[in-house]
Backbone as JSON, one array per atom type, in Angstrom:
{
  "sequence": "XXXXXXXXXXXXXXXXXXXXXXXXXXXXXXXXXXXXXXXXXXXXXXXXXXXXXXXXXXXXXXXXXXXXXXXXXXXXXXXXXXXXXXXXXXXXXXXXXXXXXXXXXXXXXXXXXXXXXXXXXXXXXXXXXXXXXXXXXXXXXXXXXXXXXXXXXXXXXXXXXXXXXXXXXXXXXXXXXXXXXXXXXXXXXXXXXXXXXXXXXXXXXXXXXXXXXXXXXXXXXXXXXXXX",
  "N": [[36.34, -17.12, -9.16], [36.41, -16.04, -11.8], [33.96, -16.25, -12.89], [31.66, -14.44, -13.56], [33.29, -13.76, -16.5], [33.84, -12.83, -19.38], [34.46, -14.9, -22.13], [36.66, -13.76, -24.32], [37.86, -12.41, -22.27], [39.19, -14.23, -19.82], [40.08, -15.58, -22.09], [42.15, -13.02, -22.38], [43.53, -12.68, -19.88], [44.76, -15.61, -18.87], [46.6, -14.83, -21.89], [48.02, -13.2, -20.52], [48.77, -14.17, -18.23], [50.83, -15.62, -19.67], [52.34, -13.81, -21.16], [54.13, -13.02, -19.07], [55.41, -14.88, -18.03], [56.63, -15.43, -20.01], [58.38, -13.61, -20.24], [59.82, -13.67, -18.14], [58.99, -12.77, -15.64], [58.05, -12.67, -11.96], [55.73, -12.23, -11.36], [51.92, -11.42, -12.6], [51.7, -8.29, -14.08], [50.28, -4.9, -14.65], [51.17, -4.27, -17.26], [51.15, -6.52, -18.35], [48.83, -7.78, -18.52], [47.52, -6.1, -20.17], [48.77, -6.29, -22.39], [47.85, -8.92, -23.19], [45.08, -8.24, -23.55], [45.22, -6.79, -25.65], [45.94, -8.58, -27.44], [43.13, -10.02, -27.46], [41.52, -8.53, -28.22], [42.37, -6.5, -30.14], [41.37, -3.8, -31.24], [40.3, -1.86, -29.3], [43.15, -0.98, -28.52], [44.24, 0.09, -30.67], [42.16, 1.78, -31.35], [42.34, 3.07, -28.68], [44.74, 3.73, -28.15], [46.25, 4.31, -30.23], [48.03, 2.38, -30.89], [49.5, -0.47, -32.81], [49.02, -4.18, -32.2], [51.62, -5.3, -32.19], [53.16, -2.81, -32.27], [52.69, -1.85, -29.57], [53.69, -3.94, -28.04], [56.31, -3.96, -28.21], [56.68, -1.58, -27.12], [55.95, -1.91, -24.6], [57.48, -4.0, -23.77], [60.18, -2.39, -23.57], [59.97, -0.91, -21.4], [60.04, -2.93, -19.43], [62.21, -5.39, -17.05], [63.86, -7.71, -17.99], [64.31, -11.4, -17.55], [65.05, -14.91, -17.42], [63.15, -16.55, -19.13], [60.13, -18.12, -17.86], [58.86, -21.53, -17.03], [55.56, -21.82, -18.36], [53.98, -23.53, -17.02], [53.95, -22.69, -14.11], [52.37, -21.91, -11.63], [51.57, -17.98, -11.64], [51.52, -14.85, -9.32], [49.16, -12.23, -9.23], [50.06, -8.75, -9.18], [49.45, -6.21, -6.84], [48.25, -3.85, -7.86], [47.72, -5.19, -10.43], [45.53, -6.8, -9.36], [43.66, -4.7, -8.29], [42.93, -3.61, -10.74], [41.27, -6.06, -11.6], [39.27, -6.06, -9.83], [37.91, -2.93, -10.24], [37.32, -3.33, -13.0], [35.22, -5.29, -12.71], [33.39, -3.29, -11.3], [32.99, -1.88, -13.43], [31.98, -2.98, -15.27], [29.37, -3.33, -13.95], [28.65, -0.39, -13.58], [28.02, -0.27, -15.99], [25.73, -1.62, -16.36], [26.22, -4.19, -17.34], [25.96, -7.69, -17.39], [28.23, -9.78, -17.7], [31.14, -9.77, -17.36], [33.81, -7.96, -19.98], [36.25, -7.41, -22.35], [36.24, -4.78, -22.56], [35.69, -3.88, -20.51], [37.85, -4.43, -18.57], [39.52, -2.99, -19.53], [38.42, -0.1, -19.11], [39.31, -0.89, -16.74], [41.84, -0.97, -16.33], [42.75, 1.28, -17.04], [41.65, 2.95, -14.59], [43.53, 3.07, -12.7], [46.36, 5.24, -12.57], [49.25, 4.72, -13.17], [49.58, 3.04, -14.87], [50.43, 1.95, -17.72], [48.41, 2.34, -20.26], [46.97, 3.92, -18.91], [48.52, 6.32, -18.59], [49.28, 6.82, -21.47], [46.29, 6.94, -22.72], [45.99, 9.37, -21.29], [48.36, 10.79, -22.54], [47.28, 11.46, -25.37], [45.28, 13.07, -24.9], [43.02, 12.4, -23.93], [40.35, 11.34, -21.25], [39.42, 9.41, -19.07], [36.74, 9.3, -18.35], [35.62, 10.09, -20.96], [36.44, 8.3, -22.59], [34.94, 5.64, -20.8], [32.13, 6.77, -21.79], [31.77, 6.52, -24.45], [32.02, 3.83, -24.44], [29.99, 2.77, -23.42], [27.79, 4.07, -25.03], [28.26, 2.68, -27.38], [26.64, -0.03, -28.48], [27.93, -2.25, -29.69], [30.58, -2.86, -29.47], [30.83, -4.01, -27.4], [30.67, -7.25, -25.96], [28.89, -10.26, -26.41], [26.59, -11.76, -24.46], [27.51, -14.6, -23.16], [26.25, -16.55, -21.89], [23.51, -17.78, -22.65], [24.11, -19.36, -24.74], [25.11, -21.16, -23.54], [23.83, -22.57, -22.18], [22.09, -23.85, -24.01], [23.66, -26.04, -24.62], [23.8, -29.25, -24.7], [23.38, -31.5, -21.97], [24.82, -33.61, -21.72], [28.06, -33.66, -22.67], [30.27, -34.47, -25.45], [33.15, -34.93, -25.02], [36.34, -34.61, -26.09], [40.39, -35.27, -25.12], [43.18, -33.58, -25.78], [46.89, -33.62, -25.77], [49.31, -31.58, -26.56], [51.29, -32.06, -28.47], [49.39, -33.55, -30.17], [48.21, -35.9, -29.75], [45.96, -38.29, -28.06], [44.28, -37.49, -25.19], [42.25, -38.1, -23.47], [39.16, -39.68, -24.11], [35.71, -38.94, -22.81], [32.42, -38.72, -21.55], [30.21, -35.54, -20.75], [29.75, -33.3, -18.29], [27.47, -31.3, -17.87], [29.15, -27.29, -18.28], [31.88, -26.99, -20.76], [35.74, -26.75, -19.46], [36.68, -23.52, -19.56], [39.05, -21.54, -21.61], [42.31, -21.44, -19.92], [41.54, -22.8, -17.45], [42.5, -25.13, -14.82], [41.98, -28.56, -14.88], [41.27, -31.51, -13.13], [42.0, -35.26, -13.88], [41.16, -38.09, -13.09], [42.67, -41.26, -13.62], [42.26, -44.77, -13.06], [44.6, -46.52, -13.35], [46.88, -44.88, -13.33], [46.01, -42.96, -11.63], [45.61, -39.32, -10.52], [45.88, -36.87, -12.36], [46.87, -33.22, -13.46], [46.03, -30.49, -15.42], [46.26, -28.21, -18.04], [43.99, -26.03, -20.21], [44.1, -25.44, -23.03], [43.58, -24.64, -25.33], [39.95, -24.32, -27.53], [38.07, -26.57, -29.39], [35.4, -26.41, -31.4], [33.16, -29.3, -32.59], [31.54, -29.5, -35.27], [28.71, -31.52, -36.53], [27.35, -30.97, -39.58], [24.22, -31.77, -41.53], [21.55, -31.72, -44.07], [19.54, -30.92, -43.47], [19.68, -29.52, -40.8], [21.89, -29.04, -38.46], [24.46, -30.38, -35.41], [26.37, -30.13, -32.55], [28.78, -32.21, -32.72], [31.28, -33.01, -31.16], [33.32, -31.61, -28.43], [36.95, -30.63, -28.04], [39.5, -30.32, -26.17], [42.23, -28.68, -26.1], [44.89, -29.48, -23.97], [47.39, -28.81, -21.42], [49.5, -30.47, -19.13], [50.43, -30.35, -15.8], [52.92, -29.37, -14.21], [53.44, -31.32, -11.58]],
  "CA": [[36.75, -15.73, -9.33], [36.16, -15.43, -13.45], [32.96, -16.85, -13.03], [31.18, -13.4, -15.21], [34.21, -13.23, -17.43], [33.25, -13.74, -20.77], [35.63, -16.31, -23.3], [37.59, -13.24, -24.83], [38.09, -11.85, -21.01], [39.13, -15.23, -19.71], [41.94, -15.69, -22.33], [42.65, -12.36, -22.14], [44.04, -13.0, -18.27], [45.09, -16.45, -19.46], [47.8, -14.25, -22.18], [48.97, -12.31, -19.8], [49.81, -14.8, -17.4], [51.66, -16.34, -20.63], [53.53, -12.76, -21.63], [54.47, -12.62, -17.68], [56.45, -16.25, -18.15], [57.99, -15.16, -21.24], [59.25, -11.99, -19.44], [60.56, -14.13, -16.94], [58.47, -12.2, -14.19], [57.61, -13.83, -10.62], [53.87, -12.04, -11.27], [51.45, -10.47, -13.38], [51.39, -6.53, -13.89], [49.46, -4.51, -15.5], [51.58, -4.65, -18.73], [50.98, -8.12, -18.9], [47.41, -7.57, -18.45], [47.03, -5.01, -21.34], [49.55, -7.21, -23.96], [46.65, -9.7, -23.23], [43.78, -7.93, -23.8], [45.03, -6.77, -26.78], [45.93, -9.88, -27.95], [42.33, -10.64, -27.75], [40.49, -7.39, -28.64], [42.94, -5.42, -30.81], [40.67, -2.72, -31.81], [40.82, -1.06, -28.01], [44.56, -0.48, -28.49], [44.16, 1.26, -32.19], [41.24, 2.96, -30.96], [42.16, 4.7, -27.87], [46.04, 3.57, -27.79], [46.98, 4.39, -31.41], [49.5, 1.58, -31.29], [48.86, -2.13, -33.26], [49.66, -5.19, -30.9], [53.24, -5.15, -32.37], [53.85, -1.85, -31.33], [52.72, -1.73, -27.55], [54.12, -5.08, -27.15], [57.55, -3.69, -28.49], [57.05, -0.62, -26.13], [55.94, -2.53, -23.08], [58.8, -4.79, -23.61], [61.26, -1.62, -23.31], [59.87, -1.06, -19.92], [60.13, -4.22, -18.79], [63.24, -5.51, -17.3], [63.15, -9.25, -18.33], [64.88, -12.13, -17.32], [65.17, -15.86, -18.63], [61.52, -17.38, -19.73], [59.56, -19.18, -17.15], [57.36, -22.63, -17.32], [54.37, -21.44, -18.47], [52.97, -24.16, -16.26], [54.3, -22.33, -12.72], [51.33, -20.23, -11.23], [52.51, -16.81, -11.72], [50.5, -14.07, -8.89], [48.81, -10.95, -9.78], [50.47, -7.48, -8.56], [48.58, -5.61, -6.28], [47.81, -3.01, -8.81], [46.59, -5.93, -11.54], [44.18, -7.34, -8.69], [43.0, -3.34, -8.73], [42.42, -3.51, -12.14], [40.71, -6.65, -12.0], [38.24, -5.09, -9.31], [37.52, -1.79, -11.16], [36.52, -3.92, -14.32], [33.92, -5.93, -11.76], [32.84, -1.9, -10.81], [32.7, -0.85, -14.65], [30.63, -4.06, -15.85], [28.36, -3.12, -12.79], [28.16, 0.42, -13.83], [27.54, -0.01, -17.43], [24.14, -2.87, -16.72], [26.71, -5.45, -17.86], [25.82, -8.86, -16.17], [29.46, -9.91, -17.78], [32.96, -8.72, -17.37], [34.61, -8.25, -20.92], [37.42, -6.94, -22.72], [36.25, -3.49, -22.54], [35.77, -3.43, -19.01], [39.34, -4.58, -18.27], [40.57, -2.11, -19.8], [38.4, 0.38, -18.29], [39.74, -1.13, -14.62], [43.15, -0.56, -16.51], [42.5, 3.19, -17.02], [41.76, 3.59, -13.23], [44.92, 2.59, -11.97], [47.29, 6.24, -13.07], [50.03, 4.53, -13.19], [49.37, 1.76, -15.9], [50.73, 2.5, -19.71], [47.37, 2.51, -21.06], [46.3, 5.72, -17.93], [49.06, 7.25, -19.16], [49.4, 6.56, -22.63], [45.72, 8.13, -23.29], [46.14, 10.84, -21.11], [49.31, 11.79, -23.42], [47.21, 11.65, -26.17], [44.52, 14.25, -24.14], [41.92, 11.66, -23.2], [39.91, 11.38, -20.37], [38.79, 7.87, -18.42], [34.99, 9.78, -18.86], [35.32, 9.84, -22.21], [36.4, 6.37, -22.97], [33.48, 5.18, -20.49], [30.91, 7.07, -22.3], [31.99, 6.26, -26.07], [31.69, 2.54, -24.88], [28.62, 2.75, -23.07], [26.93, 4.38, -25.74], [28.83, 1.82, -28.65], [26.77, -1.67, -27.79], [28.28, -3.04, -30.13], [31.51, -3.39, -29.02], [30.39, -4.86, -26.56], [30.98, -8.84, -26.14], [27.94, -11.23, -26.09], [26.41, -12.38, -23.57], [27.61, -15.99, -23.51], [25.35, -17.79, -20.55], [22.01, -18.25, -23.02], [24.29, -20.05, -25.71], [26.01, -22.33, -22.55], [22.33, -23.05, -21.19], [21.35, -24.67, -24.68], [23.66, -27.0, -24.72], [23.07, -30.75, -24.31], [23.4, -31.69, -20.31], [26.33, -33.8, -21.64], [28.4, -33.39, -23.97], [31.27, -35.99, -25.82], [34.81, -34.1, -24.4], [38.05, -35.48, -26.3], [41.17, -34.12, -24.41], [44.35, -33.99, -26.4], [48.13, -33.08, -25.62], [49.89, -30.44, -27.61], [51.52, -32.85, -30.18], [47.97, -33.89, -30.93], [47.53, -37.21, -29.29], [44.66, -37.94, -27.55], [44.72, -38.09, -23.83], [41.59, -39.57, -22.98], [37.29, -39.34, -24.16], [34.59, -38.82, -21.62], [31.09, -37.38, -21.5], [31.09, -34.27, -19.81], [28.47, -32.91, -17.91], [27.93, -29.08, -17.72], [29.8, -27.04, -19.48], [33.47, -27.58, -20.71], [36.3, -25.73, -19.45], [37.24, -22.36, -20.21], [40.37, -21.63, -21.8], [43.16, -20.69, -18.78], [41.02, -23.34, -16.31], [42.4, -26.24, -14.62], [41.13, -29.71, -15.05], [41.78, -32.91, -12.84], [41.45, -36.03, -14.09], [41.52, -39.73, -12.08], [42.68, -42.66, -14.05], [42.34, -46.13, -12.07], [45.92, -46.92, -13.3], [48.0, -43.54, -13.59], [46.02, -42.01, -10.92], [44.95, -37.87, -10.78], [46.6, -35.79, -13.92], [46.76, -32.06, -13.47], [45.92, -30.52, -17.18], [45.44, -26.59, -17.95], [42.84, -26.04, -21.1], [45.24, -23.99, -23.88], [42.59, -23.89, -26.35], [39.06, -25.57, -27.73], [37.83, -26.33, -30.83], [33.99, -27.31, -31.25], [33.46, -29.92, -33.74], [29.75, -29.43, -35.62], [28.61, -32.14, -37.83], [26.1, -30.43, -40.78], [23.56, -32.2, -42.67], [21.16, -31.41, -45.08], [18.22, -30.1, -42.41], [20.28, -28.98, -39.28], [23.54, -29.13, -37.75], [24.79, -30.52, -34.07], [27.32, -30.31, -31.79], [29.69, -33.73, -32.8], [32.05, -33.23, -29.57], [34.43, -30.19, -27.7], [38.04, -31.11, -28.49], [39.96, -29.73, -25.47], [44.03, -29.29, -26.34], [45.62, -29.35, -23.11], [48.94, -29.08, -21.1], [49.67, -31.05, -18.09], [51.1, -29.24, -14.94], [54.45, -29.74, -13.03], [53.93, -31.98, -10.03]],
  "C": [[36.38, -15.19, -10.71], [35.1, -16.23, -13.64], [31.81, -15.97, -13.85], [32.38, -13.06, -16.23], [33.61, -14.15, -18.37], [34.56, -14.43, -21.43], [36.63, -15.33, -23.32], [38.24, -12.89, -23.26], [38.85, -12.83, -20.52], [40.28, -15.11, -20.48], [42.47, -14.77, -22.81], [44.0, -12.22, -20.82], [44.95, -14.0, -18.59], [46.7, -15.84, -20.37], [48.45, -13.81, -21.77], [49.76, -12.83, -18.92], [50.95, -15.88, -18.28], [52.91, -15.42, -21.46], [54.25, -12.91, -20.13], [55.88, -13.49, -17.9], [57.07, -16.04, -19.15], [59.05, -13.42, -20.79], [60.04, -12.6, -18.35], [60.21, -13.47, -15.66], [58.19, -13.1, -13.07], [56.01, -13.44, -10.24], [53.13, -11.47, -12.13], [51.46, -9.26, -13.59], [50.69, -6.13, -14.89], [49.59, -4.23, -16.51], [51.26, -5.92, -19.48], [50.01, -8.04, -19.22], [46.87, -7.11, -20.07], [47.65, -5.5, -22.7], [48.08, -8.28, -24.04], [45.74, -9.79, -23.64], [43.81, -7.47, -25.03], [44.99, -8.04, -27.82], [44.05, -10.67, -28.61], [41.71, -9.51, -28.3], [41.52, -6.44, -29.2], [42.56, -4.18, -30.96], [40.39, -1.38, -30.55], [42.56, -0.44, -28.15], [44.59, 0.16, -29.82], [43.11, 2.24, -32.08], [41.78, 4.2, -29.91], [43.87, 4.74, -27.52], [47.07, 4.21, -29.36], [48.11, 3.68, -31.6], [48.51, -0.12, -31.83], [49.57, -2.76, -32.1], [51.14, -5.16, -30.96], [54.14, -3.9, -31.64], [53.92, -1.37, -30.0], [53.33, -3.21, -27.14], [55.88, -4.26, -27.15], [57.44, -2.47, -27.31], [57.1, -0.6, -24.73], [57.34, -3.05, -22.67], [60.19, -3.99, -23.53], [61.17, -1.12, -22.25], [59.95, -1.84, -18.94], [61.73, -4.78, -18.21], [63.15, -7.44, -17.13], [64.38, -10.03, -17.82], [64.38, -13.85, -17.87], [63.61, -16.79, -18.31], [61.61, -18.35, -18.39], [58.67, -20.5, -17.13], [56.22, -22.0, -17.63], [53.62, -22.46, -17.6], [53.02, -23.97, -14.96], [53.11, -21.04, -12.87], [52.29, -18.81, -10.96], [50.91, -15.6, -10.68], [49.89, -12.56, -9.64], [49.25, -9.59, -8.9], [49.34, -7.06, -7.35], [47.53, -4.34, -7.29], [46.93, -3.61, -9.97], [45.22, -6.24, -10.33], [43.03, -5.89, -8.6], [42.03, -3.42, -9.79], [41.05, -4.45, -12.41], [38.75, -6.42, -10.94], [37.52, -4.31, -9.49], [36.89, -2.4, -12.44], [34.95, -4.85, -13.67], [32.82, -4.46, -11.93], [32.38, -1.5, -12.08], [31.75, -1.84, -15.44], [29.28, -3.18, -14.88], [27.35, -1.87, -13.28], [27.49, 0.56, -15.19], [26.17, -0.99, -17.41], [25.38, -3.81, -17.03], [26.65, -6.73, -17.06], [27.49, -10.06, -16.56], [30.21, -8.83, -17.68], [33.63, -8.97, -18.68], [35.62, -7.5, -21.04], [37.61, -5.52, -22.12], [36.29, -3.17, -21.16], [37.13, -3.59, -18.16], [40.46, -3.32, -18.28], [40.03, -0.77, -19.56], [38.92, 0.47, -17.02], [41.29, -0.66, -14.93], [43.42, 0.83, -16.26], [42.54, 3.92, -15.82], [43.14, 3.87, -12.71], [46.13, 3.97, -12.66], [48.37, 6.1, -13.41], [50.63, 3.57, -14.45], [49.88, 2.59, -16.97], [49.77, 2.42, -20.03], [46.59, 3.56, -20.5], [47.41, 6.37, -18.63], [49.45, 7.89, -20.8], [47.94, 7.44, -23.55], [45.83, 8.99, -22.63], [47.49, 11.81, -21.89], [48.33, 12.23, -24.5], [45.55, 12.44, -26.05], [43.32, 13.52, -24.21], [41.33, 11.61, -22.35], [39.27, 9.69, -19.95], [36.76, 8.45, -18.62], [34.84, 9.74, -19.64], [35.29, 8.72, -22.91], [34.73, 5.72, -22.68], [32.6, 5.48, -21.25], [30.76, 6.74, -23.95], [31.52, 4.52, -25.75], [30.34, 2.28, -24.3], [27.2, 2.82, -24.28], [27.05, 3.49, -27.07], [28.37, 0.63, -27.79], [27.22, -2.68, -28.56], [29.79, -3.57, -30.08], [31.44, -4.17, -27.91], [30.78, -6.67, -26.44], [29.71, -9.27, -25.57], [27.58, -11.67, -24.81], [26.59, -13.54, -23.67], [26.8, -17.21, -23.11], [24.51, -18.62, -21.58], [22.96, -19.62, -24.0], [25.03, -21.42, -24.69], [24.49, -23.29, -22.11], [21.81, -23.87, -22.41], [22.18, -25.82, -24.89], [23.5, -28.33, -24.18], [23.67, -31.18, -23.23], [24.24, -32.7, -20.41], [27.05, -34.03, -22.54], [29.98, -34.64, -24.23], [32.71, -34.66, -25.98], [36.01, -35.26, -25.28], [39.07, -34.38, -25.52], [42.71, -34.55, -25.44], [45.57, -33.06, -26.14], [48.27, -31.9, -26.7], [50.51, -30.92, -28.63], [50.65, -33.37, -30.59], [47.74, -35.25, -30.31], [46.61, -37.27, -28.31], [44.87, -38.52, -25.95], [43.24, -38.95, -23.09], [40.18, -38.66, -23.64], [36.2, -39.71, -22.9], [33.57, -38.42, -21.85], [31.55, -36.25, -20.59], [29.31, -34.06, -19.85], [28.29, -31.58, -17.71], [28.78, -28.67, -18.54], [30.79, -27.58, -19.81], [33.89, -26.41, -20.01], [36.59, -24.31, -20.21], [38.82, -22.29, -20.45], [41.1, -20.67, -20.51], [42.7, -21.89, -17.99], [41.74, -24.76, -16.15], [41.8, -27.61, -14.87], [41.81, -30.89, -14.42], [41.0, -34.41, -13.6], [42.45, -37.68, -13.44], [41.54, -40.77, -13.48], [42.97, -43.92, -12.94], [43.7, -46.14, -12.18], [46.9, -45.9, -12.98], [47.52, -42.79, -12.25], [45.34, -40.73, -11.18], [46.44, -37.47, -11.58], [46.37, -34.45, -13.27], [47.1, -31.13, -14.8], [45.31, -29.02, -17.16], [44.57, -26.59, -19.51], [43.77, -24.58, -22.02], [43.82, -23.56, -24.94], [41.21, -24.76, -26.56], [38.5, -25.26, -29.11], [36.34, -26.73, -30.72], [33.54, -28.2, -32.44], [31.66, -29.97, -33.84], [29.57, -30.11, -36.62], [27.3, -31.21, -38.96], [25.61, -31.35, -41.51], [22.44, -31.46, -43.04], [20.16, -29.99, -44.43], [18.59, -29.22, -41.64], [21.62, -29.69, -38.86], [23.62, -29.0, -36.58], [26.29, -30.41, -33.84], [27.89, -31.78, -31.6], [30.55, -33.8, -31.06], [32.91, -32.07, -29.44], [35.64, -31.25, -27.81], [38.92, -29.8, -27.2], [41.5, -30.02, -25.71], [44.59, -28.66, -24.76], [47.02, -29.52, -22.55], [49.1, -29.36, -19.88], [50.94, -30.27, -17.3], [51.72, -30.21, -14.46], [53.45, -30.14, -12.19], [54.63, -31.32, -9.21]]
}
């Protein structure tokens, strides 16, 4: 399904389904969505929201009616209205040439939806969903990278460490193809223990430098193992 979402896009979705569980929700909405995206792309919410992350989280969170924090490791669904959203951002990559889905387009698919705090929020502040589109169309530099070319050079397999959240190391492997993306599942079979079920919180890339040129040492995946 987030197979053109670029990195920031990706744990954009990823935050939201992590504000959702701290809201104590039973699904995503399109508040969650938009705490998310700022989270990763700030400069959309001071641009066309005039609020910093602090202050639309504080204003979301007065619309919200919350209840007591959930596992972050219980799949949480997406509204009908977020799956909208996440549709319309497919439609607004499409329309703009974009062969990814990023930040900006999210929050175009947000804009569709009339009902969302970020449709209503610029139309208080006498905006138009045409105008947005065309400011980012014509700005490529907000834009987010294309990521594929820099996935395609690396080495066909790469040295994966996987480590818990108090830092210990859960196991080393080669890895073939890429690594995970942050938000993505990962099984892994041990002969003794069996299959693990492990979500991908963050990654670090470890690059040794010497004098000439500098490689890729190994991907350092910190993960968190899912409820059974």
């Amino acid at each position: 399904m987030f197979e053109r979402y670029t990195e920031k896009a990706r744990r954009a979705i990823f935050f939201a389904r992590y504000e959702a569980s701290q809201f104590g929700l039973e699904y995503i909405d399109s508040n969650c969505l938009l705490i998310g995206l700022v989270r990763e792309n700030g400069q959309i919410s001071t641009q066309w929201l005039a609020l910093n992350a602090t202050e639309l989280h504080r204003l979301v969170e007065s619309q919200t009616i919350r209840s007591k924090p959930r596992p972050t490791s219980v799949d949480l669904p997406l509204t009908n209205e977020a799956k909208r959203v996440l549709a319309h951002a497919g439609e607004e990559a499409d329309c703009l040439a974009d062969r990814h889905i990023g930040t900006e387009h999210l929050f175009l698919g947000l804009l569709r939806e009339p009902e969302t705090f970020a449709a209503k929020r610029v139309k208080e502040r006498g905006m138009a969903l045409e105008q947005i589109r065309g400011s980012i169309a014509e700005d490529s530099s907000r834009r987010e990278p294309n990521e594929a070319p820099q996935r395609r050079q690396l080495p066909r397999t790469l040295p994966i460490r996987l480590m818990d959240e108090p830092g210990g190391q859960v196991a080393f492997l080669p890895w073939i193809g890429r690594p995970p993306a942050i938000g993505e599942g990962i099984a892994i079979t041990n002969e003794k223990s069996g299959e693990s079920q492990d979500r991908v919180l963050d990654i670090i890339w470890s690059v040794r430098t010497g004098e000439a040129e500098s490689h890729l040492a190994e991907v350092v995946l910190k993960v968190r193992k899912e409820q059974q």
